[in-house]
N, C-alpha and C positions, 0 to 999 in steps of 0.2 A: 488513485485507486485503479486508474483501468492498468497501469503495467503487472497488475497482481491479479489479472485475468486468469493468467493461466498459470496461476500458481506461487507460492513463497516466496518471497526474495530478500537478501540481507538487502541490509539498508545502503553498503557501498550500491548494489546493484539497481538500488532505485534510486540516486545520487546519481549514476551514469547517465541512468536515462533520461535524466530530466538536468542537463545539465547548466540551461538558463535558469536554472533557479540556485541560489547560496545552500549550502550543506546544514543550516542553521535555521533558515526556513523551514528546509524538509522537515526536519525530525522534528520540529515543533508541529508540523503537520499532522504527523505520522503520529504525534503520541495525541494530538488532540483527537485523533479518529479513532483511536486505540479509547479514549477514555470515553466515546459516543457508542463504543462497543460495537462499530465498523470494522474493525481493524482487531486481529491477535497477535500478538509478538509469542518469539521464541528465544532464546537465548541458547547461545551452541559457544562458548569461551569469550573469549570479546566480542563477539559478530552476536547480533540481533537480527531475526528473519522475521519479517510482517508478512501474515496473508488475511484475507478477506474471513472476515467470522461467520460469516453464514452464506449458505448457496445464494438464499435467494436477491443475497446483495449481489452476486454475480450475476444472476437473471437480471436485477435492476438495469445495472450497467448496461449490460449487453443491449435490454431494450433501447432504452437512450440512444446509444451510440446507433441501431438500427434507424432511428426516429429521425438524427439530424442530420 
């Protein structure tokens, strides 16, 4: 979640980022936060974009990541 800080990303794009993780993991991730209504998808032709569904899961984060 925290690479979607600062905004949308297809799903190759968070697959770069986290590349010690399998591409079959992620997206089971990605759709299980999607179905805790964490997560919004978008659909743009083949490519899927995930962003954060509400601010104040951005505010969450952000605190955390201040805290540790």
């Amino acid at each position: 979640m925290e690479c979607l800080l600062d905004g949308e990303k297809c799903v190759c794009e968070i697959i770069d980022k986290l590349k010690k993780y399998e591409q079959a993991h992620i997206s089971k991730s990605l759709i299980k936060l999607k179905e805790a209504g964490i997560l919004k998808d978008r659909k743009n032709g083949l490519n899927v974009y995930y962003s954060l569904s509400m601010e104040c899961i951005k505010n969450f984060i952000e605190c955390l990541n201040l805290n540790l």
